[in-house]
PAKOLTOR-975418 format. One record per residue: chain; y, x, z of N, C-alpha, C, O in turn. Coordinates in nm, 2 decimals. Each point is the difference from the previous one (the first is absolute). Layout:
BEGIN
<rec kette="A" n_north="Y" n_east="X" n_up="Z" ca_north="Y" ca_east="X" ca_up="Z" c_north="Y" c_east="X" c_up="Z" o_north="Y" o_east="X" o_up="Z"/>
...
END
This chain:
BEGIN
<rec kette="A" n_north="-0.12" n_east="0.08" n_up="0.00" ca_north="0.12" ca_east="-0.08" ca_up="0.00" c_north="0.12" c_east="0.09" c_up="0.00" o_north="0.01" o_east="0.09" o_up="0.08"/>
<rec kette="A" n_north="0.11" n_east="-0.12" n_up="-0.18" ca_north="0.08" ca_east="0.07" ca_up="-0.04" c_north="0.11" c_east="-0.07" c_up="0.17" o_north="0.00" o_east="-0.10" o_up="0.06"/>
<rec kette="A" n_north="0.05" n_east="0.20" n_up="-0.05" ca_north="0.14" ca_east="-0.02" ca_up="0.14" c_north="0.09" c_east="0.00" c_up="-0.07" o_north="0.03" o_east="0.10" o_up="-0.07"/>
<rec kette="A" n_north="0.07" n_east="-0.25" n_up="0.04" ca_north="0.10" ca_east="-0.04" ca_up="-0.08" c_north="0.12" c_east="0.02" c_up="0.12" o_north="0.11" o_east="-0.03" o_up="-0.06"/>
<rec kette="A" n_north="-0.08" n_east="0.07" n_up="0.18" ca_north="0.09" ca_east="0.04" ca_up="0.05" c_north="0.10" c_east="0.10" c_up="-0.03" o_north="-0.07" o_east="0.10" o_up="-0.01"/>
<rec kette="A" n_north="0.17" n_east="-0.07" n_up="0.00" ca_north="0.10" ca_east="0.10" ca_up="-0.05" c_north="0.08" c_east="0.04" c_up="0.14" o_north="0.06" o_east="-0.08" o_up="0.08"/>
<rec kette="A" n_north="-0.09" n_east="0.22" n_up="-0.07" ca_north="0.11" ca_east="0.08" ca_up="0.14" c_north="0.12" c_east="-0.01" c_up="-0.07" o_north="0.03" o_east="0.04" o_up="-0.11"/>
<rec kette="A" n_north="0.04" n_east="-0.10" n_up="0.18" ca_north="0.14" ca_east="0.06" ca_up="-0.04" c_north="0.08" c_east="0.03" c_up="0.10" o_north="-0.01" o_east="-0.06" o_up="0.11"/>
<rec kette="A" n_north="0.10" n_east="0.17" n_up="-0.12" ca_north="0.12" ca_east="0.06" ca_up="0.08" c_north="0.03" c_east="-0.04" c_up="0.07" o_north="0.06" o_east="-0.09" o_up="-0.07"/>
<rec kette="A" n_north="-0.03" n_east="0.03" n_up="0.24" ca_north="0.09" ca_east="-0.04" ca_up="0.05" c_north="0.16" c_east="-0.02" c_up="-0.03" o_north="0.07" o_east="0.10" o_up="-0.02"/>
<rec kette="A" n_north="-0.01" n_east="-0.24" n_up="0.01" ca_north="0.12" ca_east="-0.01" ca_up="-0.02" c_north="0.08" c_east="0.07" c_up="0.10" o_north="-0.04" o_east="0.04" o_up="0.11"/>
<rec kette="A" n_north="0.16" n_east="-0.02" n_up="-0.15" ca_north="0.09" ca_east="0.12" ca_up="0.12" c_north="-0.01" c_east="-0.07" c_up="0.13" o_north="-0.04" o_east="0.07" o_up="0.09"/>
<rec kette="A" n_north="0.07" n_east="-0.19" n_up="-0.07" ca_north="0.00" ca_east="-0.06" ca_up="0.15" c_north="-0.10" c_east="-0.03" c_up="0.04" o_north="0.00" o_east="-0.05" o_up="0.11"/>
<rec kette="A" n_north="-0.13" n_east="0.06" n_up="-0.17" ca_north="-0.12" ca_east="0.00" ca_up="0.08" c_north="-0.02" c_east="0.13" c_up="0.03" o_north="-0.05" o_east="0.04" o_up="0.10"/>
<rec kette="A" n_north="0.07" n_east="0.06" n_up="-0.21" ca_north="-0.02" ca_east="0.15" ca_up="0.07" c_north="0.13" c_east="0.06" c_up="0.13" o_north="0.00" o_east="0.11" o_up="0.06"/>
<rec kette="A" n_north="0.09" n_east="-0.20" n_up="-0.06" ca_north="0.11" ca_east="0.03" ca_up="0.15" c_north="-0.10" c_east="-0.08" c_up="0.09" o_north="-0.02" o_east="0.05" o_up="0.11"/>
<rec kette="A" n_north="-0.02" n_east="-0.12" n_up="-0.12" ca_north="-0.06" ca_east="-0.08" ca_up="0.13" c_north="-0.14" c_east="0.08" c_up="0.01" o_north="-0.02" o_east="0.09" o_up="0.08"/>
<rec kette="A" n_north="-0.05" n_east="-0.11" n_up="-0.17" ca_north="-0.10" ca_east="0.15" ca_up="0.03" c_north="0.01" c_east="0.09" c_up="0.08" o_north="-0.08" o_east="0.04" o_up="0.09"/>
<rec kette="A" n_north="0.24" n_east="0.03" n_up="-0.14" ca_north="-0.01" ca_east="0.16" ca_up="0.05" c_north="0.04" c_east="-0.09" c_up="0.14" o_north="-0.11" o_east="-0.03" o_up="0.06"/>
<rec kette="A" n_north="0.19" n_east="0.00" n_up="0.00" ca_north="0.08" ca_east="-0.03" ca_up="0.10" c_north="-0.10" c_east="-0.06" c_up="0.10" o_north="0.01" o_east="0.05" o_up="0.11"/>
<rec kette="A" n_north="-0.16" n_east="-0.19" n_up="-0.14" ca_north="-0.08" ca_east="0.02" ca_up="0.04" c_north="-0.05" c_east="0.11" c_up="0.07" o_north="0.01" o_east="0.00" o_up="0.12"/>
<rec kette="A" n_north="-0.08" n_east="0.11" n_up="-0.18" ca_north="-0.06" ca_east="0.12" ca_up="-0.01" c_north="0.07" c_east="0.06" c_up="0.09" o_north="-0.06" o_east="0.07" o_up="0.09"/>
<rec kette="A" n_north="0.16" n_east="-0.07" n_up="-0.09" ca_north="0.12" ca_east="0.13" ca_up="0.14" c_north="0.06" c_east="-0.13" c_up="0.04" o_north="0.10" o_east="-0.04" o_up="-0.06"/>
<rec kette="A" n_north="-0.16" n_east="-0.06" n_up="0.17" ca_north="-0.05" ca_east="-0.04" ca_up="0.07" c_north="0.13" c_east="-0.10" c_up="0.07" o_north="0.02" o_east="-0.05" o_up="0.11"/>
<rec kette="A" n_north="0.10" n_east="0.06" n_up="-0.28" ca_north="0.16" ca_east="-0.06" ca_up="0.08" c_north="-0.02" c_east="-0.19" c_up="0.06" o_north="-0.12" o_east="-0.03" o_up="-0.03"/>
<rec kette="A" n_north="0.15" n_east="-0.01" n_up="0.07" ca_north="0.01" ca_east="-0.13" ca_up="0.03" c_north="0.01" c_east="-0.14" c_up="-0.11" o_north="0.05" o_east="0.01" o_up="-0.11"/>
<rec kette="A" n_north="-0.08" n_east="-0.10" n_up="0.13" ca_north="-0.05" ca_east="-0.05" ca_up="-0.10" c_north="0.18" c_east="-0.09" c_up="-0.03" o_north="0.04" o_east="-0.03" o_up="-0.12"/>
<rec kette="A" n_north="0.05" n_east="0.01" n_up="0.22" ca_north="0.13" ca_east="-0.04" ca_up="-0.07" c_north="0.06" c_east="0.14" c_up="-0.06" o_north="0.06" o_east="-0.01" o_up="-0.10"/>
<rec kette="A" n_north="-0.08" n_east="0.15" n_up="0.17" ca_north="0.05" ca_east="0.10" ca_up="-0.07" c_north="-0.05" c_east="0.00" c_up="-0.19" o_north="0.08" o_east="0.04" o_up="-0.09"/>
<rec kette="A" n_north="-0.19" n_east="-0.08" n_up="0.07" ca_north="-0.03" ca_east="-0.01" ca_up="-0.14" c_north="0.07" c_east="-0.14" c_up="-0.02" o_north="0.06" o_east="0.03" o_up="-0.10"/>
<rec kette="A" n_north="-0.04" n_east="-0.13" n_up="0.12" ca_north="0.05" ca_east="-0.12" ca_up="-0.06" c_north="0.12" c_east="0.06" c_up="-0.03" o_north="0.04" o_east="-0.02" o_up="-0.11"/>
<rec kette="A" n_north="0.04" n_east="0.09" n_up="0.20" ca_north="0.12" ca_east="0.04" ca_up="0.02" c_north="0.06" c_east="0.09" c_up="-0.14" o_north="0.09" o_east="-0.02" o_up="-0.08"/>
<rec kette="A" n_north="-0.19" n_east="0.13" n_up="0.10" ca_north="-0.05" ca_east="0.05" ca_up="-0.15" c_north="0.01" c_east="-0.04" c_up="-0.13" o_north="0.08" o_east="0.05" o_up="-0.08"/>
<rec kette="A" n_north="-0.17" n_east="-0.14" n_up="0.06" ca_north="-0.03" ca_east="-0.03" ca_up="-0.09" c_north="0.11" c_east="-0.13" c_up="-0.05" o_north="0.01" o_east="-0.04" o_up="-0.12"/>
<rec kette="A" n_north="0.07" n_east="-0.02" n_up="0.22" ca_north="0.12" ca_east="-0.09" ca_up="-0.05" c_north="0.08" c_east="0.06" c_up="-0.05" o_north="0.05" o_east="-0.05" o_up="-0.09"/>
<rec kette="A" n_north="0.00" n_east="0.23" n_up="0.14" ca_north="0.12" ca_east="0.07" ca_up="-0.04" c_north="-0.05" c_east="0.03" c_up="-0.14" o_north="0.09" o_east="-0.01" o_up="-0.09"/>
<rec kette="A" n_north="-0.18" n_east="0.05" n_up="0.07" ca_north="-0.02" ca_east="0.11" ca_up="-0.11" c_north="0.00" c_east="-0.17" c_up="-0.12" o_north="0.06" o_east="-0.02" o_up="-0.11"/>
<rec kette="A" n_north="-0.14" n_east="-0.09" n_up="0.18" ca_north="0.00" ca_east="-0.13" ca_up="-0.12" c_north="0.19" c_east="0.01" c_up="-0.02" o_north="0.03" o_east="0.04" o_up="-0.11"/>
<rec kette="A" n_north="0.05" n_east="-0.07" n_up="0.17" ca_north="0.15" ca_east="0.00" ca_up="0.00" c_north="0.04" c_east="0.06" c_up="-0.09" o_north="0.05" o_east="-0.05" o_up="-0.10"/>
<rec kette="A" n_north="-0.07" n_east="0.21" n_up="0.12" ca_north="0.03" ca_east="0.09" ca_up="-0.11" c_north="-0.06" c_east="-0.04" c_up="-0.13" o_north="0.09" o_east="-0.03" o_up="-0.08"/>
<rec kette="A" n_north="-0.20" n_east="0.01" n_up="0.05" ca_north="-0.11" ca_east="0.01" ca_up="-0.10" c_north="0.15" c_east="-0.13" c_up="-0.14" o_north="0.04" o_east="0.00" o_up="-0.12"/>
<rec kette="A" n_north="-0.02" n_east="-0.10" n_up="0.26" ca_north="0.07" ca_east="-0.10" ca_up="-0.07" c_north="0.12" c_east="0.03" c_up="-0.05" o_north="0.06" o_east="-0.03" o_up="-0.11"/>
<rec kette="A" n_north="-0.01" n_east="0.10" n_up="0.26" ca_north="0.16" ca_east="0.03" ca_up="-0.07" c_north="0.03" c_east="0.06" c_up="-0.14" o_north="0.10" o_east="0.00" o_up="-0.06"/>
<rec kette="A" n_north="-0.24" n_east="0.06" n_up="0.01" ca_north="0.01" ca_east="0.11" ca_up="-0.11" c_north="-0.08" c_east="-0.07" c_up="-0.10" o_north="-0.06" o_east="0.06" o_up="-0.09"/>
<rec kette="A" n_north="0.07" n_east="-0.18" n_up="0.12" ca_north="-0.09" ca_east="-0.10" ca_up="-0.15" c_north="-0.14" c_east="0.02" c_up="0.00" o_north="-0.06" o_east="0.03" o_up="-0.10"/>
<rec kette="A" n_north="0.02" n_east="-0.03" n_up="0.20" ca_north="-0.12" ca_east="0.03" ca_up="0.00" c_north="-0.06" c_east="0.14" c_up="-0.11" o_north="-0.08" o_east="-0.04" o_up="-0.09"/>
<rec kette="A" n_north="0.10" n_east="0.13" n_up="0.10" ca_north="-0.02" ca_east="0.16" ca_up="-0.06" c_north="-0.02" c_east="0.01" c_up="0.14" o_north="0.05" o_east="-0.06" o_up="0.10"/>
<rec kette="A" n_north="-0.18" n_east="0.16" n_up="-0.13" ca_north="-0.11" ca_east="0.07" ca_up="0.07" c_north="0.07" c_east="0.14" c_up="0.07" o_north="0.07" o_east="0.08" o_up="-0.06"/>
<rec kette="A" n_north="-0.10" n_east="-0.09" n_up="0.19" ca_north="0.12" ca_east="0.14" ca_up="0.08" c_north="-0.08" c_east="0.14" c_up="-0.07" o_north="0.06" o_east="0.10" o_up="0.00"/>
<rec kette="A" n_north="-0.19" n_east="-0.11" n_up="-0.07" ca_north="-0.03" ca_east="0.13" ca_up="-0.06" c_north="0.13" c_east="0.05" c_up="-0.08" o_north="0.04" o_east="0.11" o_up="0.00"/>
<rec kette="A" n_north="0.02" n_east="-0.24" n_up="-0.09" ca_north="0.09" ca_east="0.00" ca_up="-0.08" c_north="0.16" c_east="0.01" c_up="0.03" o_north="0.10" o_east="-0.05" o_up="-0.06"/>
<rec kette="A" n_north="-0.12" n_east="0.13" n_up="0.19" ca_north="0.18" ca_east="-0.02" ca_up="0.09" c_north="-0.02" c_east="0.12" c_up="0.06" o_north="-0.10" o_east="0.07" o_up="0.00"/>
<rec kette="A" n_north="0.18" n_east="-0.05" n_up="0.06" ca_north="0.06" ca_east="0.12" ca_up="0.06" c_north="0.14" c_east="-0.06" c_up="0.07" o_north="0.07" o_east="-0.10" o_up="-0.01"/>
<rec kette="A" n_north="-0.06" n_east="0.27" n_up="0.11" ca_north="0.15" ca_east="0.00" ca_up="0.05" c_north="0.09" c_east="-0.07" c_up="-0.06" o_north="0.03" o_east="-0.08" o_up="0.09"/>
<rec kette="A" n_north="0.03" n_east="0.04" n_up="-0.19" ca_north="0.08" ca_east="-0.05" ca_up="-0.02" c_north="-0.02" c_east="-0.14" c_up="0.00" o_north="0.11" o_east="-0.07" o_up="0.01"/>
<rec kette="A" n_north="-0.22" n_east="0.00" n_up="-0.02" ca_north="0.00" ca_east="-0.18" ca_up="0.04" c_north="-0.03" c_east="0.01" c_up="0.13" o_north="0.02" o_east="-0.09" o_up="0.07"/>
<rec kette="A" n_north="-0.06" n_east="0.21" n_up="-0.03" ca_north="-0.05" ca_east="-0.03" ca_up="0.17" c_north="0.16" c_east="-0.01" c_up="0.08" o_north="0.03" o_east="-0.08" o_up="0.08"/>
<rec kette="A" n_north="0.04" n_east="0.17" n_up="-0.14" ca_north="0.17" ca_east="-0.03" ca_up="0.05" c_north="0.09" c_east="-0.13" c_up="-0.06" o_north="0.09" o_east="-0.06" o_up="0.06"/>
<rec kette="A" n_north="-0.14" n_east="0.03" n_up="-0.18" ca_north="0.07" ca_east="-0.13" ca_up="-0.03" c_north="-0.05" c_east="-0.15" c_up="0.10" o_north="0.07" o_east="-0.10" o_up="0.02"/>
<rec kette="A" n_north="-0.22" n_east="0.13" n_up="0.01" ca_north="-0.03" ca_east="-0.10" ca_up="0.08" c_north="0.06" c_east="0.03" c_up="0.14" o_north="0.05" o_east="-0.09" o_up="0.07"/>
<rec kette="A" n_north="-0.05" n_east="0.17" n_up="-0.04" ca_north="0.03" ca_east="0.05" ca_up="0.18" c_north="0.19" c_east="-0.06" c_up="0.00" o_north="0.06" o_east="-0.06" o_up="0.09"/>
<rec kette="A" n_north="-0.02" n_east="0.10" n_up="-0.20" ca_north="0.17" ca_east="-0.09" ca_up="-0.05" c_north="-0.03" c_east="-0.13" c_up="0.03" o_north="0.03" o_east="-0.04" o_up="0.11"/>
<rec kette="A" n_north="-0.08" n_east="-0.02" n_up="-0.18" ca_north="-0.01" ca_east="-0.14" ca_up="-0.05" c_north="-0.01" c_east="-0.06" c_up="0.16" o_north="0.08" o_east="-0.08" o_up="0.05"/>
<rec kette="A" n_north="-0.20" n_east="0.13" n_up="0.02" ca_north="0.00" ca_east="-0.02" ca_up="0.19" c_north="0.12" c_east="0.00" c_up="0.03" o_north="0.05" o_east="-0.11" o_up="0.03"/>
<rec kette="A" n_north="0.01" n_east="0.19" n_up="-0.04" ca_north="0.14" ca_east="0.07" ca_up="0.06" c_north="0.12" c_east="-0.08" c_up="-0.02" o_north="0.08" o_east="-0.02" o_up="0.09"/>
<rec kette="A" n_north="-0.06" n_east="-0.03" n_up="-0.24" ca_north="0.13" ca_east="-0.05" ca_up="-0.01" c_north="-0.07" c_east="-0.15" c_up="-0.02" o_north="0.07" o_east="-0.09" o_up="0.06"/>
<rec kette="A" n_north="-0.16" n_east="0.04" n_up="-0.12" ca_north="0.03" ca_east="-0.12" ca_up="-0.02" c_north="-0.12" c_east="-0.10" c_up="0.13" o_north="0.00" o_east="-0.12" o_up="-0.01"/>
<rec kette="A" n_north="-0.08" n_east="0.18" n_up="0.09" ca_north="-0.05" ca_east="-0.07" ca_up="0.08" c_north="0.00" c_east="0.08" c_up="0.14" o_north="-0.10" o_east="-0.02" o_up="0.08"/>
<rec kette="A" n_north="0.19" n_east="0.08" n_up="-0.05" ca_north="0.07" ca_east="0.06" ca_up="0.12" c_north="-0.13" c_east="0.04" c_up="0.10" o_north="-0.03" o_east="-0.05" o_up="0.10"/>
<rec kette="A" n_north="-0.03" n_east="0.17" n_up="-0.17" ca_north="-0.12" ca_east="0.00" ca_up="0.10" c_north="0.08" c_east="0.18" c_up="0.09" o_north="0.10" o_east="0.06" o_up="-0.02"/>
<rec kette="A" n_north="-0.16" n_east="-0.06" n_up="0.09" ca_north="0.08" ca_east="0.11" ca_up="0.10" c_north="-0.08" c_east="0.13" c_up="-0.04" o_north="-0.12" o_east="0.01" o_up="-0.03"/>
<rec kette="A" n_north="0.21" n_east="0.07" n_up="0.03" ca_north="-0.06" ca_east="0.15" ca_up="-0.06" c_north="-0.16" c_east="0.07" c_up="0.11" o_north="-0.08" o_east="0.08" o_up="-0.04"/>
<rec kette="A" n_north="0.08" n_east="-0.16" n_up="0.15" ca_north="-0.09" ca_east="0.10" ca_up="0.08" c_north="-0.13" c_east="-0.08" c_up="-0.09" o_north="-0.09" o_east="0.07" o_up="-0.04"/>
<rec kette="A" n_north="0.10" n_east="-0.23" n_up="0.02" ca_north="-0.11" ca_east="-0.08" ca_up="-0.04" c_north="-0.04" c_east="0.10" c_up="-0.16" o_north="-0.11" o_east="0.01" o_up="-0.04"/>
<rec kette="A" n_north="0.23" n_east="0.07" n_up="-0.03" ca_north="-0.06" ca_east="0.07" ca_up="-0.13" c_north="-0.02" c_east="0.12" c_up="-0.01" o_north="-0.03" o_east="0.07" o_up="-0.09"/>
<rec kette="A" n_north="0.04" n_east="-0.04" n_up="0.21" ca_north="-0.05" ca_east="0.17" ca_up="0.01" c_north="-0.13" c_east="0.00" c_up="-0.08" o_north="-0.07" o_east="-0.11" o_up="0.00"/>
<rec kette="A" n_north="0.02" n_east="0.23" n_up="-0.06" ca_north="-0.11" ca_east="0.03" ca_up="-0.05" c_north="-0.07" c_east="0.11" c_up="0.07" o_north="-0.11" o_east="0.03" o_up="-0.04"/>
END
């Protein structure tokens, strides 16, 4: 009997909950996670963070800053 199942890659937010699982952080620390990075993912039209760098990671950390008044300690990286 042929195995019609196909492996495929973890999507990025199931491999952050993976890793984050695995080193053993807290299960709202992953929701917590995984809401910021979904935020970003959106702010940037949905393009893939493989596909970003420094400069959207600063345009997003702005966008906190001036137009939804988040406080600089909450964007520390």
């Amino acid at each position: 009997m042929k195995d019609t199942s196909l492996q495929t890659k973890p999507k990025l937010l199931e491999t952050v909950s993976i890793v984050l699982r695995t080193n053993h952080y807290s299960k709202r620390t992953e929701e917590s996670y995984v809401a910021w990075i979904k935020r970003f993912i959106l702010f940037h039209n949905k393009r893939h963070p493989n596909d970003m760098g420094a400069e959207e990671v600063k345009q997003f950390l702005n966008h906190l800053a001036v137009d939804k008044h988040v406080s600089a300690l909450t964007r520390e990286i």
